[in-house]
TORLUM-662043 format. One line per field, with one value per atom (N, C-alpha, C): residue number from 1; chain; atom name; z, x, y. Coordinates in Angstrom, 3 decimals. Layout:
n = (NUM ...)
chain = (A ...)
atom = (CA ...)
w = (Z ...)
u = (X ...)
v = (Y ...)
***
This chain:
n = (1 1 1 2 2 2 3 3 3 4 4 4 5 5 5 6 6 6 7 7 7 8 8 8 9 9 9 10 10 10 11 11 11 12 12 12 13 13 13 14 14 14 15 15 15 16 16 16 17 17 17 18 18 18 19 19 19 20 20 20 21 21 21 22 22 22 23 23 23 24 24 24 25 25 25 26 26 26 27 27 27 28 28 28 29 29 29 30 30 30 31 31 31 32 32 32 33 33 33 34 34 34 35 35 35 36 36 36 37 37 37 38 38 38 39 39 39 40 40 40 41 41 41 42 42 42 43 43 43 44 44 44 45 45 45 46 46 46 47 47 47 48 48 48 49 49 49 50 50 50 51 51 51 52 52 52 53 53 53 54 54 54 55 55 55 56 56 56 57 57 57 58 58 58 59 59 59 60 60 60 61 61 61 62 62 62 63 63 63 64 64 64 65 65 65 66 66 66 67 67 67 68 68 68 69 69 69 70 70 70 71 71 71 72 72 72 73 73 73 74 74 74 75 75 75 76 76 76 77 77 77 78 78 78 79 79 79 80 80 80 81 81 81 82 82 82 83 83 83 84 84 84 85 85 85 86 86 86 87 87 87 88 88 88 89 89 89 90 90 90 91 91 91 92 92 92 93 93 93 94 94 94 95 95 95 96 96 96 97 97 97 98 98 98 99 99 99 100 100 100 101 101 101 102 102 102 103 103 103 104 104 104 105 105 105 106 106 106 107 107 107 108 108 108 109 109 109 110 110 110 111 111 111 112 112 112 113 113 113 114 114 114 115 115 115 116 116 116 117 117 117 118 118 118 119 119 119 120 120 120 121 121 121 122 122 122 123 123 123 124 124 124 125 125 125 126 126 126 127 127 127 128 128 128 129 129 129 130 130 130 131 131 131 132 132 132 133 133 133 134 134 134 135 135 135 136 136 136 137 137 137 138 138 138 139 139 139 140 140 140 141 141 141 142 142 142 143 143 143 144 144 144 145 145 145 146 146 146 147 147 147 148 148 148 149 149 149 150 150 150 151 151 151 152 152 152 153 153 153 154 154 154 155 155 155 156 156 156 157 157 157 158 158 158 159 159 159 160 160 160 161 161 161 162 162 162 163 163 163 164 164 164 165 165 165 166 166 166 167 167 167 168 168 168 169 169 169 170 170 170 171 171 171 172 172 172 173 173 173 174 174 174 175 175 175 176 176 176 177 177 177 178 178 178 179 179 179 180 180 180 181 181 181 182 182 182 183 183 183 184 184 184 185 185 185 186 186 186 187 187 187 188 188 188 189 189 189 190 190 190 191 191 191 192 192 192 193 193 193 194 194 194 195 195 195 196 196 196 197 197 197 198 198 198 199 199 199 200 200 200 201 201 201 202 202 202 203 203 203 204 204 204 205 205 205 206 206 206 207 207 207 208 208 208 209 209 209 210 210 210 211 211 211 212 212 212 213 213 213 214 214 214 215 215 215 216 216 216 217 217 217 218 218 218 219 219 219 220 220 220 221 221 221 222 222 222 223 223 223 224 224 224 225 225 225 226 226 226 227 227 227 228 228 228 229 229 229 230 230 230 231 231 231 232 232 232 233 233 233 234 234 234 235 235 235)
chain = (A A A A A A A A A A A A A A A A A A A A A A A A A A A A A A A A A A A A A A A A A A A A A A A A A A A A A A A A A A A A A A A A A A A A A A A A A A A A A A A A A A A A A A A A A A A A A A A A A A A A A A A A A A A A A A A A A A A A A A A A A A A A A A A A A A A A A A A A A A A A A A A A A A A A A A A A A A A A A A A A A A A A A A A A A A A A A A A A A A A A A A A A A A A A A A A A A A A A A A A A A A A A A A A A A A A A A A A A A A A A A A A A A A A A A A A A A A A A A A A A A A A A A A A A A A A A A A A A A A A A A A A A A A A A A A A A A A A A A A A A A A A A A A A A A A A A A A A A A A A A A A A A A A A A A A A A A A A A A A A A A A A A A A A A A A A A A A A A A A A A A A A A A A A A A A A A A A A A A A A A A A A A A A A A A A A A A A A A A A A A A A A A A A A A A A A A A A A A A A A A A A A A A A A A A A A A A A A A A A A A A A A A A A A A A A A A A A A A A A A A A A A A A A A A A A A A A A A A A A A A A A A A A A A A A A A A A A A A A A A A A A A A A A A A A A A A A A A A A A A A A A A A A A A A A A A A A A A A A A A A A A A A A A A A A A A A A A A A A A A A A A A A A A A A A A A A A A A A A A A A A A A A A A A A A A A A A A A A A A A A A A A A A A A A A A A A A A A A A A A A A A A A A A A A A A A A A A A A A A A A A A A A A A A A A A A A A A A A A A A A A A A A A A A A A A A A A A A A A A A A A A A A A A A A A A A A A A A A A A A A A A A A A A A A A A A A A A A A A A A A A A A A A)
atom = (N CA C N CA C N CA C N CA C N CA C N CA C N CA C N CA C N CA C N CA C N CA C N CA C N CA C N CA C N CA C N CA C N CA C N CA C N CA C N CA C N CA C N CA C N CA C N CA C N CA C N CA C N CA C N CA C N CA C N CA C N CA C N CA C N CA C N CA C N CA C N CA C N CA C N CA C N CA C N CA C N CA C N CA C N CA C N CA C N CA C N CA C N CA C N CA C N CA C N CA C N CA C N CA C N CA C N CA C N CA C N CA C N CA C N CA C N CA C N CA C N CA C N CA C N CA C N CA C N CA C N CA C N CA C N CA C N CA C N CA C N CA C N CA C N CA C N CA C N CA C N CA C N CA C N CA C N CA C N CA C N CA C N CA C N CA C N CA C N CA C N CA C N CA C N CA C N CA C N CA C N CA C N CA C N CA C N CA C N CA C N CA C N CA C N CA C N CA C N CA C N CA C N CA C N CA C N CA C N CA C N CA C N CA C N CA C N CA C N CA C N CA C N CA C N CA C N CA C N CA C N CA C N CA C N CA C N CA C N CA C N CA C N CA C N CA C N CA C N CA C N CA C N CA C N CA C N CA C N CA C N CA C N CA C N CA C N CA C N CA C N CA C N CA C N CA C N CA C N CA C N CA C N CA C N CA C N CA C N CA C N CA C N CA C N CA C N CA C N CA C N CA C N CA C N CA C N CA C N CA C N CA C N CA C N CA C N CA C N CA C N CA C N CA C N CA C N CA C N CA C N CA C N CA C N CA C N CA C N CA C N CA C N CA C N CA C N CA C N CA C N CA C N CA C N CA C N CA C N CA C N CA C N CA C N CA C N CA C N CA C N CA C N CA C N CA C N CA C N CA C N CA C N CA C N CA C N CA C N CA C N CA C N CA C N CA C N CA C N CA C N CA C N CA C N CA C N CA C N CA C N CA C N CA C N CA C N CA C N CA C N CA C N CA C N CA C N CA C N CA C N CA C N CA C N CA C N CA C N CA C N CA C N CA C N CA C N CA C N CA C N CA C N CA C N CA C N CA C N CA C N CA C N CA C N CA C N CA C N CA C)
w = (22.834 22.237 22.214 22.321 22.985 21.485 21.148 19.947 19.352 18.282 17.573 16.793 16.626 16.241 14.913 13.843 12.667 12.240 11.364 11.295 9.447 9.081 7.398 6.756 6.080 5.660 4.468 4.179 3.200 3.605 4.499 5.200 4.783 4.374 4.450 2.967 2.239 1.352 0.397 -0.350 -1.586 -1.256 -1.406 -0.886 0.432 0.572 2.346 3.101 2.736 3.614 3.981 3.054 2.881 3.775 3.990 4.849 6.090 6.661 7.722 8.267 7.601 8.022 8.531 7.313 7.998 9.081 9.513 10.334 11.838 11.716 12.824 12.805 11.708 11.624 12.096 11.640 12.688 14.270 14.803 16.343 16.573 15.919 15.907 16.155 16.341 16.208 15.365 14.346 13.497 13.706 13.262 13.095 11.488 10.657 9.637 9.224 8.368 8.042 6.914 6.595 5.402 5.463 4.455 4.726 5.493 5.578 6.081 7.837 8.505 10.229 10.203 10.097 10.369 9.737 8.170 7.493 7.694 8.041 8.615 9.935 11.041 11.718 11.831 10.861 10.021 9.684 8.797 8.007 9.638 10.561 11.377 11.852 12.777 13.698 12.700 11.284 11.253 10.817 10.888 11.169 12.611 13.709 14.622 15.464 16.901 18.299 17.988 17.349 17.386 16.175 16.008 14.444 14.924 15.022 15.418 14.222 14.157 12.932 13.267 11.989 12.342 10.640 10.478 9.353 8.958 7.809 7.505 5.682 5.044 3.594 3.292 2.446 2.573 1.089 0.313 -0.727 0.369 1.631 2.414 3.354 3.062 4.342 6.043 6.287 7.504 7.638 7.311 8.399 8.629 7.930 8.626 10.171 10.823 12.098 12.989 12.934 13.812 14.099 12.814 12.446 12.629 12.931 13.642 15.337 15.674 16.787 18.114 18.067 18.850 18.998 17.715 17.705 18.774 18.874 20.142 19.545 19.910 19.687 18.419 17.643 16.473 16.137 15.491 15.664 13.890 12.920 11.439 10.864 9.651 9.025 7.554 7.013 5.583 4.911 4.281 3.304 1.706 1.977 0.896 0.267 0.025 0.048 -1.453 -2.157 -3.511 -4.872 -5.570 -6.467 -8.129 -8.828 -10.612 -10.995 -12.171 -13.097 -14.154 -15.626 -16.201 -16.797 -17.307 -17.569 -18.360 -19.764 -20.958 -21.152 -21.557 -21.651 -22.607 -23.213 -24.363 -23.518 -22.789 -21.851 -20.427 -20.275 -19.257 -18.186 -16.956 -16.051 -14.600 -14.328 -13.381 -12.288 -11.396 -10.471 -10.382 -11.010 -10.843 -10.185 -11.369 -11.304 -9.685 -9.173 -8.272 -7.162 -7.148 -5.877 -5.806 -7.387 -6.761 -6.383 -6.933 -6.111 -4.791 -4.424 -2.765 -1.602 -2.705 -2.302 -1.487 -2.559 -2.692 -2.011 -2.481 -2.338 -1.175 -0.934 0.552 1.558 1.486 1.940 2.789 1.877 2.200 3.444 2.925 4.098 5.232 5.152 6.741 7.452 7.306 7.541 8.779 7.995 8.698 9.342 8.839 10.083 11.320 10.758 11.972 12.973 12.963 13.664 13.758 13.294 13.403 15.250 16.031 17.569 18.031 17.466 17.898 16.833 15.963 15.379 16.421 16.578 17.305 17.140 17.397 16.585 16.742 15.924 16.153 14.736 14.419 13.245 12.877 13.789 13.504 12.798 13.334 12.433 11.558 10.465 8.884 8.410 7.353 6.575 5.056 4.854 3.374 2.727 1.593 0.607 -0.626 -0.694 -2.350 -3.330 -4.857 -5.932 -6.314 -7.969 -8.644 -9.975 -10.740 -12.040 -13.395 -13.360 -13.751 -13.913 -13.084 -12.992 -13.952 -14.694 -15.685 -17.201 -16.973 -17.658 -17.754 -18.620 -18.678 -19.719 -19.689 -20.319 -20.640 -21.975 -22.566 -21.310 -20.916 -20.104 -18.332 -18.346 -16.458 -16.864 -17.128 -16.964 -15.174 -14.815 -13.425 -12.744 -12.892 -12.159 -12.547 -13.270 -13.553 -13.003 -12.900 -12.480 -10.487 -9.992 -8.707 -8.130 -8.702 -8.179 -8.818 -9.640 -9.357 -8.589 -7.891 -6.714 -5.497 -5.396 -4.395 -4.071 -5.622 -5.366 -4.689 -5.133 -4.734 -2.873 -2.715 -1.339 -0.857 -0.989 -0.317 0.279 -1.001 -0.736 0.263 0.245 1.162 2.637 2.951 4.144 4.997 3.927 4.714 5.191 4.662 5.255 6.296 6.075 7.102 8.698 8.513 9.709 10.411 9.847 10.099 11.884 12.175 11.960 11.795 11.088 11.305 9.632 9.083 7.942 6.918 5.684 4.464 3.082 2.786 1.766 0.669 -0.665 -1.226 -2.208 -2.318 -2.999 -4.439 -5.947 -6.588 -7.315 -7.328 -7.664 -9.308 -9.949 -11.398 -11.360 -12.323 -12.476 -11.610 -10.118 -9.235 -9.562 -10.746 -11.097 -10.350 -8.984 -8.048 -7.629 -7.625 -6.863 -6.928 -6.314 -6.650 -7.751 -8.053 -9.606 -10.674 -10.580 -11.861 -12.069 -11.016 -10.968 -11.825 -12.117 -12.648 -14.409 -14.681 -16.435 -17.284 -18.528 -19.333 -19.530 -19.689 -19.305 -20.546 -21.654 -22.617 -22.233 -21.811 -21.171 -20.422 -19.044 -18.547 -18.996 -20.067 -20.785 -21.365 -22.182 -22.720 -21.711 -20.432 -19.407 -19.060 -18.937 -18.096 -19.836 -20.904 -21.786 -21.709 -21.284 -21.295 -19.916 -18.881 -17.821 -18.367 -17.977 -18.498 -18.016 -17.018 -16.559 -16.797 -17.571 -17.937 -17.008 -15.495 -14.467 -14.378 -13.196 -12.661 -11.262 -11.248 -9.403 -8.484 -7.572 -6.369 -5.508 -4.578 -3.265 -2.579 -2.197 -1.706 -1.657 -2.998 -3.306 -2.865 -2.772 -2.074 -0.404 -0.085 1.410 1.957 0.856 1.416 1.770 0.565 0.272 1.306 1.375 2.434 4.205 4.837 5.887 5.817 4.537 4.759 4.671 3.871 4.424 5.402 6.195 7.571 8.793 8.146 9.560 8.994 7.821 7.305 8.101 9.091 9.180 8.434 7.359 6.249 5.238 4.855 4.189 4.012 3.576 3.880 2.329 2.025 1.234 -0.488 -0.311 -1.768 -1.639 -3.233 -4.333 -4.608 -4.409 -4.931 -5.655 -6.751 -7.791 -7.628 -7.673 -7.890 -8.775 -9.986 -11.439 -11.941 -11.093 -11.764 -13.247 -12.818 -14.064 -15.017 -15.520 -16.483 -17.228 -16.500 -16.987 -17.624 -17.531 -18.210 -19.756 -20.270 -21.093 -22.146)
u = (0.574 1.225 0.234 0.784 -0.347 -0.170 -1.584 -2.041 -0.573 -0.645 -0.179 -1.111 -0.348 -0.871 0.182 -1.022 -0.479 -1.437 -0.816 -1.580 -1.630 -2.895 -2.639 -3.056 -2.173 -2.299 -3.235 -4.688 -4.990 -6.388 -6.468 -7.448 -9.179 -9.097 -10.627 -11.570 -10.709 -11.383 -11.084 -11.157 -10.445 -9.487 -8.199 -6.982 -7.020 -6.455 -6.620 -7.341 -8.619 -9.663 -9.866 -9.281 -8.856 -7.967 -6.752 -5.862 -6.305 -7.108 -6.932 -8.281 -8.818 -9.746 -9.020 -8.104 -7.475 -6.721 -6.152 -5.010 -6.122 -7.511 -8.267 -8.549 -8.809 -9.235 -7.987 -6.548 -5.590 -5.474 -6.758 -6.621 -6.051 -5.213 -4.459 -5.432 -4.462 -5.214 -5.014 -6.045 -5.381 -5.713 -4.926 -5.624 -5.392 -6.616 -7.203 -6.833 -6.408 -6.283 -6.857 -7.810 -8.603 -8.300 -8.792 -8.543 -9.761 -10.848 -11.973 -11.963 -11.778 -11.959 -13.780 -14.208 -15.755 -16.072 -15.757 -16.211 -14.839 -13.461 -12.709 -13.430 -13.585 -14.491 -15.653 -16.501 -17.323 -16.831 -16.255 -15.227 -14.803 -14.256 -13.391 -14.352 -15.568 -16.515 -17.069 -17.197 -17.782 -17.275 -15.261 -14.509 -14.269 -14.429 -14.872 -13.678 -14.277 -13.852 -12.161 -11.275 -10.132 -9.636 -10.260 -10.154 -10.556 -9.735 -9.494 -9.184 -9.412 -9.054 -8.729 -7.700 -7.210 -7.506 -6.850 -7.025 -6.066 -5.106 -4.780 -4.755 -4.041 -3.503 -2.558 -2.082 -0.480 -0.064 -0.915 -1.020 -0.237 -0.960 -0.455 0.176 1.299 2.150 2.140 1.596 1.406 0.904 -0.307 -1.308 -1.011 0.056 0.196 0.886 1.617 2.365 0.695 -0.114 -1.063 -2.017 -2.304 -3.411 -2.933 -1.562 -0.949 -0.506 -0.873 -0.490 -1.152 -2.383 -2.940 -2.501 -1.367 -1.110 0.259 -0.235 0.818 2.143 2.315 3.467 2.872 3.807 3.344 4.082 3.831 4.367 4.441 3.189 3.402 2.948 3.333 3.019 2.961 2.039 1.277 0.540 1.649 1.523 0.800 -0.608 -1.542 -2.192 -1.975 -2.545 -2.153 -2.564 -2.578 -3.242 -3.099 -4.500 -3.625 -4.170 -4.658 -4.442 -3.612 -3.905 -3.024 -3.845 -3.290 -2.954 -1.774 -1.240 -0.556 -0.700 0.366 0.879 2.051 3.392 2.486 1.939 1.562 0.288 -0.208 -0.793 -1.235 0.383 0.591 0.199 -0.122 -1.142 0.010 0.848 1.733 1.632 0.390 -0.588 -0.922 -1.308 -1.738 -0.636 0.752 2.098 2.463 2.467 3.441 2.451 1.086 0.066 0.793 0.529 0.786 2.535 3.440 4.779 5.176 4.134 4.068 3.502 2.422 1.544 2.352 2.858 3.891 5.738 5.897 7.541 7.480 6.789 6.656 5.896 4.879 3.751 4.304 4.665 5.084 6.044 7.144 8.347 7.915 7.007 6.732 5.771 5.254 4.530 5.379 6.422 7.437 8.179 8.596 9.479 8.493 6.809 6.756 6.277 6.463 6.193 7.342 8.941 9.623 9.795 9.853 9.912 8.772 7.488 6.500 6.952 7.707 7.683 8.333 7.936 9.337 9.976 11.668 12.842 12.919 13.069 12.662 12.875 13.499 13.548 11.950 11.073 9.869 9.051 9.327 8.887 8.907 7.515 7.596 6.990 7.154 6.800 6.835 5.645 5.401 4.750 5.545 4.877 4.223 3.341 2.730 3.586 3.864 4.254 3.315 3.710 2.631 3.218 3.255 3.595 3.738 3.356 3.270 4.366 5.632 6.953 7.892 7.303 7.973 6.804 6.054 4.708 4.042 4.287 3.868 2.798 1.919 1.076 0.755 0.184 -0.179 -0.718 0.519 -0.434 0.087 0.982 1.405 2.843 3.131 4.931 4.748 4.043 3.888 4.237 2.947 2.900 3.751 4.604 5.473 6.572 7.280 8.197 7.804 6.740 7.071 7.098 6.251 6.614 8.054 8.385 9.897 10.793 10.528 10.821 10.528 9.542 9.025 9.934 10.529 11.307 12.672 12.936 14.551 14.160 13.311 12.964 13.043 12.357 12.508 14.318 14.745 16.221 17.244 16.941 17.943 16.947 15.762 14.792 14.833 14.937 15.766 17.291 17.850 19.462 19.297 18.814 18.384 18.138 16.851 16.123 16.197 17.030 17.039 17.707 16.845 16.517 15.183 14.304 13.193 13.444 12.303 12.101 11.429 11.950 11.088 11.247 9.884 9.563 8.465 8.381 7.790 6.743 5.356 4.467 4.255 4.174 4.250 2.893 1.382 0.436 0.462 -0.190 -0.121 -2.023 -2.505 -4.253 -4.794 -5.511 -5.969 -7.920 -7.948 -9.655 -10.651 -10.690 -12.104 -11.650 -10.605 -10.944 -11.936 -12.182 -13.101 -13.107 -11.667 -11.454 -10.902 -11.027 -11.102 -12.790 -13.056 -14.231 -15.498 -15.245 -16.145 -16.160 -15.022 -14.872 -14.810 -14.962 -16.070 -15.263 -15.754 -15.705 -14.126 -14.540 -13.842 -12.060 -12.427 -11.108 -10.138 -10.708 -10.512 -9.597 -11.052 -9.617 -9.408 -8.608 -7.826 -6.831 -6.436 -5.646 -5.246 -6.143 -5.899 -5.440 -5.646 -4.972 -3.638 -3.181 -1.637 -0.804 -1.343 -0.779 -0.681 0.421 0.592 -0.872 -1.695 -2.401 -3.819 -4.103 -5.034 -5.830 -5.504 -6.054 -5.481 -6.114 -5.629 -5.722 -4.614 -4.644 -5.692 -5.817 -6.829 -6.715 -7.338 -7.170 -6.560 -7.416 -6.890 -5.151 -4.728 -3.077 -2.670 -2.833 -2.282 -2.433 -3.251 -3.792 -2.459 -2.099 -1.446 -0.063 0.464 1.399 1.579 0.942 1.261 1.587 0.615 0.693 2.494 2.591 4.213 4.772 4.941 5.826 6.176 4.946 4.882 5.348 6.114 5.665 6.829 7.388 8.530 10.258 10.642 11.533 13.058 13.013 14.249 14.203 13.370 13.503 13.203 13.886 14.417 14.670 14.338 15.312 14.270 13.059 13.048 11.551 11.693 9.875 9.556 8.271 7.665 6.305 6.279 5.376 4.465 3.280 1.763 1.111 1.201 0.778 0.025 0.479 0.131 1.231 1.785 3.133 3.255 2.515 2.414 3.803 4.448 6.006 6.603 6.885 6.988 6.491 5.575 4.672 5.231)
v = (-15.502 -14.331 -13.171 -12.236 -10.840 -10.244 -9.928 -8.929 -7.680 -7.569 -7.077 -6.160 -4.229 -3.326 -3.065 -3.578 -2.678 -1.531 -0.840 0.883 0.231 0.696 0.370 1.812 2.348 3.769 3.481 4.141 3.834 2.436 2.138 0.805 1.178 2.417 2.694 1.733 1.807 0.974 -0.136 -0.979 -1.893 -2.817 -2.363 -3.573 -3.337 -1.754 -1.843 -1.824 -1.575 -2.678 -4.402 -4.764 -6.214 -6.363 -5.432 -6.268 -5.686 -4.552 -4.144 -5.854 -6.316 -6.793 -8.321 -8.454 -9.841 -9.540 -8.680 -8.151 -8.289 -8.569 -8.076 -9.471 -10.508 -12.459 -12.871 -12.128 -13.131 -12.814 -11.949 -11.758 -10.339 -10.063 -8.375 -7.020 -6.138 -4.852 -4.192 -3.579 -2.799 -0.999 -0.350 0.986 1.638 2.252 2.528 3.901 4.639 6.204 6.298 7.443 7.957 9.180 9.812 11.523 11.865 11.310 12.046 11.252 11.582 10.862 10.155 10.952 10.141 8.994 9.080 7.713 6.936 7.160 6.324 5.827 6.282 5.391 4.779 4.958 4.484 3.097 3.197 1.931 1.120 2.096 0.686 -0.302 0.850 0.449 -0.830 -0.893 -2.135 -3.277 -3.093 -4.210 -4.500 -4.098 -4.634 -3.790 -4.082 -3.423 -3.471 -4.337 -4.233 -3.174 -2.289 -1.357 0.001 0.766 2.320 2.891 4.631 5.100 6.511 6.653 8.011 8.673 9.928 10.913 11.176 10.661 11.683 11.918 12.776 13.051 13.096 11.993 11.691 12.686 13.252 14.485 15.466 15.611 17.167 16.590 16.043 15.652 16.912 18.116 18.165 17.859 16.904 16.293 15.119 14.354 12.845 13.084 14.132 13.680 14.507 15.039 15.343 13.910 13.954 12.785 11.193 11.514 10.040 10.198 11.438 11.228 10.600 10.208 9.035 7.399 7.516 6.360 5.701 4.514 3.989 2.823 2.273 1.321 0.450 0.764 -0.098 -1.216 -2.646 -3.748 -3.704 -3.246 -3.367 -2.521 -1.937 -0.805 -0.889 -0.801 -0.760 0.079 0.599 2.057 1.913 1.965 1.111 2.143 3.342 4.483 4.845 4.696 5.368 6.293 6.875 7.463 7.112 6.984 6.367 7.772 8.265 9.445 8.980 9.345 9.174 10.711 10.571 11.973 12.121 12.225 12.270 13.385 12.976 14.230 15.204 15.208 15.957 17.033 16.385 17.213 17.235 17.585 17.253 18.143 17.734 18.561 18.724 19.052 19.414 19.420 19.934 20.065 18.661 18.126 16.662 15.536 16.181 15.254 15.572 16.511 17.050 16.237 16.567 15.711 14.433 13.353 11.849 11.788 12.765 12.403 12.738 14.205 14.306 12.816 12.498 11.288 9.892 9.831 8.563 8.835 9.743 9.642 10.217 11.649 12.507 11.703 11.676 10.844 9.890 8.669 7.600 7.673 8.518 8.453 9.709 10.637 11.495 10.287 9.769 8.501 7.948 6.953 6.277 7.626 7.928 9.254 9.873 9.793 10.046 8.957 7.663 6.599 6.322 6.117 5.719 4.875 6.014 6.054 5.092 4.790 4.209 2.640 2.428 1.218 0.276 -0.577 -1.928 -2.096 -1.919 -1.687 -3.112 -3.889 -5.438 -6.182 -7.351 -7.940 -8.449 -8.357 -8.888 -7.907 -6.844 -5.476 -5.406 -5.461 -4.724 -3.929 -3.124 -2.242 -2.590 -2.493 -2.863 -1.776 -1.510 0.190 -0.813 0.159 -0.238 0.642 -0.131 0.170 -0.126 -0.728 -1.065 -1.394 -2.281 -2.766 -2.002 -0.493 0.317 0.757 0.750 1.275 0.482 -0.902 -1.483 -1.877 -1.954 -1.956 -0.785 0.131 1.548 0.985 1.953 2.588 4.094 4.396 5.819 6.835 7.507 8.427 7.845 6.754 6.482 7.098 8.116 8.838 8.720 9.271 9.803 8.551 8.059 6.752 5.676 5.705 4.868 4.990 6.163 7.242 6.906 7.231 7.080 5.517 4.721 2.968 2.939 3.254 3.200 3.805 5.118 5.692 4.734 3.947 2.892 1.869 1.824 0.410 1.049 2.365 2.645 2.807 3.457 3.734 2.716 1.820 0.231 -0.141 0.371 -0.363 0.415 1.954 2.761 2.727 2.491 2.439 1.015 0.060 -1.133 -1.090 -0.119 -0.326 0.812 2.050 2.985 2.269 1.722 1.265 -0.043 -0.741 -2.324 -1.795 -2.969 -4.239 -4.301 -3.039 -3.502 -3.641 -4.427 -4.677 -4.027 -3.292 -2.908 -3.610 -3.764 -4.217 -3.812 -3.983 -2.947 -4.484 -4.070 -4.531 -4.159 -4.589 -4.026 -5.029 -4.820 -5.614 -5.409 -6.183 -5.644 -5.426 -6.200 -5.757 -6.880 -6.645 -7.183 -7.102 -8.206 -8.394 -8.323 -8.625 -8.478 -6.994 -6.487 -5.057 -3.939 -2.925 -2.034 -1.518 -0.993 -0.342 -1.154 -2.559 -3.416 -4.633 -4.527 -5.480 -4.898 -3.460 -2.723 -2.855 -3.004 -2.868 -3.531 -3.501 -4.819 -5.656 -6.915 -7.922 -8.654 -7.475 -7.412 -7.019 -6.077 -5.553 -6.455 -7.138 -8.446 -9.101 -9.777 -10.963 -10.865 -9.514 -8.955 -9.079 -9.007 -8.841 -10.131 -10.509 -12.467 -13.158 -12.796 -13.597 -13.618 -12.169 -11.940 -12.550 -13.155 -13.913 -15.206 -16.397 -17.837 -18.709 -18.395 -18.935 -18.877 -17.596 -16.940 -16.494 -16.359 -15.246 -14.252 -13.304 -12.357 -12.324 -11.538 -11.262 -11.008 -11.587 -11.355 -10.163 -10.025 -9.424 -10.135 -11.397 -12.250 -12.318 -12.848 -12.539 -11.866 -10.684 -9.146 -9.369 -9.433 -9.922 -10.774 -11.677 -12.709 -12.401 -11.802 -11.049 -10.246 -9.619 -8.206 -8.992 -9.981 -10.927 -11.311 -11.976 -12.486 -11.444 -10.642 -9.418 -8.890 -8.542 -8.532 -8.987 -10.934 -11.267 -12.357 -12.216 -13.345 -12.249 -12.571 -12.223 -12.176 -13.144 -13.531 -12.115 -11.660 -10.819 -9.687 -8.752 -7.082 -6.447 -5.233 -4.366 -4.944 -5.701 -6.342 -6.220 -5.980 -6.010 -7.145 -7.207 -8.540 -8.012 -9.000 -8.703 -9.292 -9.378 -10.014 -9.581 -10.603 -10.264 -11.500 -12.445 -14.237 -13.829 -13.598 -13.895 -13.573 -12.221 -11.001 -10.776 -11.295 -10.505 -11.715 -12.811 -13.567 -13.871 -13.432 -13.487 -12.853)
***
């Protein structure tokens, strides 16, 4: 079976560095987008010869159809690209709000619209968006971010009936402990977090990694969120 090109929006660092890297251990090709081109190829060159990179800012949606246009036939697509603000109604920063919903809601879909023609119109074809647990699990200060992973999830559902037969599906991680921006904070905080799962962990990379692979590549399923929390919600 001949290599497979997925594009991971967002690959330059943390989760999506994780998957662009497995996407290159299962033999595949991947290609990487950052906002900056140099340290995106930076980042690819040292996941190896099968890892190309492009530029763009899914904040300034004209630059995703330039900064994607080197790209060729795409087989999977992983929209991993996200930013953290917290933003309470009480002072609330507008400028801030309007970036992460261009980010996410705009972003996300000029992305796919402009690969659409380059995706594989193919049941094997997937597309997986990041949400995030945030859209039912709020916290002081995520209106924003709560508000657009729930935009994530509706997108998921009209983008799978849109585009089928290729496949969309939407990721929604809850607190992923080894990541860059949780591996850092005290230790206290933690298991404060992992007490509230049945198991008393927390999510991996790994998990997400895994997650994102079947999405990818499970042809049965279309149009649906899946959570990676280790079972937060239950609790």
């Amino acid at each position: 079976m001949s290599a497979q090109t997925i594009v991971v929006i967002g690959g330059t660092s943390g989760i999506g560095l994780e998957i662009a890297k497995d996407v290159v251990a299962r033999g595949d090709n991947v290609v990487i987008s950052g906002r900056d081109l140099a340290r995106a190829q930076e980042v690819a060159a040292s996941i190896g010869p099968q890892a190309t990179a492009v530029a763009v800012d899914l904040s300034e949606p004209d630059t995703v159809g330039p900064g994607l246009a080197s790209v060729g036939k795409v087989n999977g697509l992983v929209i991993a690209a996200i930013e953290r603000d917290a933003n309470s109604v009480r002072d609330y920063d507008f400028e801030r709000a309007k970036r992460l919903v261009t980010l996410k809601l705009v972003g996300y879909t000029e992305t796919i619209h402009t690969l659409i023609d380059r995706l594989d119109p193919d049941g094997g074809t997937g597309i997986v968006l990041f949400g995030g647990r945030a859209k039912d699990i709020p916290y002081p200060g995520s209106t924003t971010v709560s508000s657009i992973n729930g935009g994530v999830e509706g997108m998921t559902v009209t983008l799978a009936l849109e585009l089928a037969p290729i496949r969309v599906n939407a990721l929604h991680p809850g607190i992923v402990g080894d990541s860059p921006f949780w591996a850092g904070k005290p230790q206290s905080v933690l298991d404060g977090h992992r007490a509230r799962t049945p198991g008393g962990e927390l999510a991996t990379m790994a998990d997400i990694v895994d997650a994102v692979q079947f999405l990818l590549r499970n042809r049965g399923i279309s149009g649906t969120s899946i959570y990676i929390d280790r079972g937060v919600r239950v609790t």
